[in-house]
C-alpha positions in Angstrom: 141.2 88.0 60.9 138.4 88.9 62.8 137.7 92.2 64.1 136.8 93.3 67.8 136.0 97.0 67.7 136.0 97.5 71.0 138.9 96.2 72.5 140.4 97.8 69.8 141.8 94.3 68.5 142.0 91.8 65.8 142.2 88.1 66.0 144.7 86.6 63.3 143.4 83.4 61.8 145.3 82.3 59.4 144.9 79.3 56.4 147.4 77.1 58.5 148.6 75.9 61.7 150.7 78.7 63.0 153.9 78.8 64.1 154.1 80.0 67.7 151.8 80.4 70.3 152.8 84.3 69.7 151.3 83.7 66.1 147.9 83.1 67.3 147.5 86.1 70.1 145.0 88.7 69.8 147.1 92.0 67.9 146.2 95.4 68.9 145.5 98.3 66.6 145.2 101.5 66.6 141.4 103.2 66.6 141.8 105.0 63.6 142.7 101.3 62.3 139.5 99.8 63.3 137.5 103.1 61.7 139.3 102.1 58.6 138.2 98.3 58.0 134.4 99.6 59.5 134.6 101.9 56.2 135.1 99.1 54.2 132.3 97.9 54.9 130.2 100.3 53.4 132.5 100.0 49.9 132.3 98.6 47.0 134.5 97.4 44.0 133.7 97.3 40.2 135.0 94.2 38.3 135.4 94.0 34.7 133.5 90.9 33.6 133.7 90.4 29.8 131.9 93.4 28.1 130.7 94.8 30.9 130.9 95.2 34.5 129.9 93.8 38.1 129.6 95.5 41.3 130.7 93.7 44.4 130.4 94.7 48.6 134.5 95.1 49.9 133.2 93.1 53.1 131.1 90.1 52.0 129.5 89.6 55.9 131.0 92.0 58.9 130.1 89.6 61.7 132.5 89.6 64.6 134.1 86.4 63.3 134.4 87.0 60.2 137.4 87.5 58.3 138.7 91.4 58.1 140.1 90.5 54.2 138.2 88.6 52.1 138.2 87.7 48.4 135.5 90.6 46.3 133.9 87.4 44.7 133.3 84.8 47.0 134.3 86.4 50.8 137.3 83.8 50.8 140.1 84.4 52.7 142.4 86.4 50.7 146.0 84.7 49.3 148.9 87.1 51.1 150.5 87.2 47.2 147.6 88.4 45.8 146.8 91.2 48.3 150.7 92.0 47.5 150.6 92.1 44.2 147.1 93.9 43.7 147.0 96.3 46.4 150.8 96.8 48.3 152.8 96.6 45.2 151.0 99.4 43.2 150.2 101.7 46.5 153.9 101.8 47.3 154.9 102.4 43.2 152.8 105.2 43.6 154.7 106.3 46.6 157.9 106.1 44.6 158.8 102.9 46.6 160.7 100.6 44.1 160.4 97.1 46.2 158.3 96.3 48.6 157.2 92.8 49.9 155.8 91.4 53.2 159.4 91.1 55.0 160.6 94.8 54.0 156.9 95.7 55.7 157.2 93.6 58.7 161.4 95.4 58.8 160.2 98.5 58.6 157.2 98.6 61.6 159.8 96.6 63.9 162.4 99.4 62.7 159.7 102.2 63.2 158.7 101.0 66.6 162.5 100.7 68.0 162.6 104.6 66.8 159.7 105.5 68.8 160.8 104.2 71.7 159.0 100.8 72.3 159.8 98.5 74.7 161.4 95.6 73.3 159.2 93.4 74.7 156.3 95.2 73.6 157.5 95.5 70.0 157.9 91.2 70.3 154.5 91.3 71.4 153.6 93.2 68.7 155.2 91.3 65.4 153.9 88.0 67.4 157.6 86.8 67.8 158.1 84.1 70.1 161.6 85.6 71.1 162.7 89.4 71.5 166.0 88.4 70.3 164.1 87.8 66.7 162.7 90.9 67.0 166.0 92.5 67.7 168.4 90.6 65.8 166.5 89.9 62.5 163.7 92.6 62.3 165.2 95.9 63.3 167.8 97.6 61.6 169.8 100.6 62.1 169.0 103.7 60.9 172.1 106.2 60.0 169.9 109.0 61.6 169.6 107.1 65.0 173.2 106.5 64.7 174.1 110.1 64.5 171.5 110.9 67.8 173.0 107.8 69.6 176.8 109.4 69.0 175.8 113.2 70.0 174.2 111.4 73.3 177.2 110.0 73.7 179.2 113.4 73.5 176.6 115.2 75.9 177.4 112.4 78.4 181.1 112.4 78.2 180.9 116.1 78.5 178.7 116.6 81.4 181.1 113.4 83.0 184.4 116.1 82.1 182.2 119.0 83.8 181.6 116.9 87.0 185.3 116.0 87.8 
């Protein structure tokens, strides 16, 4: 996934063909995003290597095409399962999150971007799905909270439509 810092973008590239057109766009981020993955540059990781111990560099080489996650050892492109079940799996534990995996992650932005108020279309755009029905149908949920605003809207309506005749 290389990283543009300033268009405030990042290029997915993944290990195989993708699926969709939508797969291979550009994805935009967020600044403080970008600021992030620069910092990771500057980090590094200690690995336990028999008896003792072996420093490496997060980010192997930070050129604008290279890739945003890379393997500590080699600067490989990083299995999705492993960067699950290193990094994800133990962060959210931490936060008192039970389950986690790459669909509940990719449920919860599309469900967090329908309660902000995003465009539909802009939310496709966003999970790279070729259709805003998937987005929709399949990625965002109903949250009992929006429910609840959805019915008092409802009441305010009726109510100001009773005041009117």
């Amino acid at each position: 996934m290389p990283l543009d810092h300033r268009r405030g973008a990042v290029q997915p590239r993944g290990l195989g063909p993708a699926k969709s057109d939508s797969s291979r766009a550009t994805i935009a981020v967020d600044e403080h995003v970008i600021q992030r993955i620069q910092g990771l540059k500057s980090m590094e990781v200690v690995v336990r290597a028999g008896r003792g111990y072996r420093r490496y560099r997060v980010v192997k080489s930070g050129g604008p095409n290279d890739l945003v996650f890379q393997s500590v050892v080699k600067g490989a492109p990083m299995r999705d399962n492993n960067i699950l079940v290193r990094h994800i799996k133990p962060a959210a534990r931490k936060l008192g999150i039970p389950w986690v995996n790459w669909q509940v992650l990719r449920r919860s932005c599309a469900t967090w971007l329908q309660q902000a108020g995003v465009d539909v279309k802009d939310a496709q755009g966003i999970m790279r799905h070729s259709r805003a029905s998937t987005t929709q149908d399949v990625y965002q949920q109903l949250v009992p909270e929006s429910q609840r605003s959805a019915v008092q809207k409802l009441t305010v309506y009726v109510e100001a439509g009773r005041l009117l005749q």
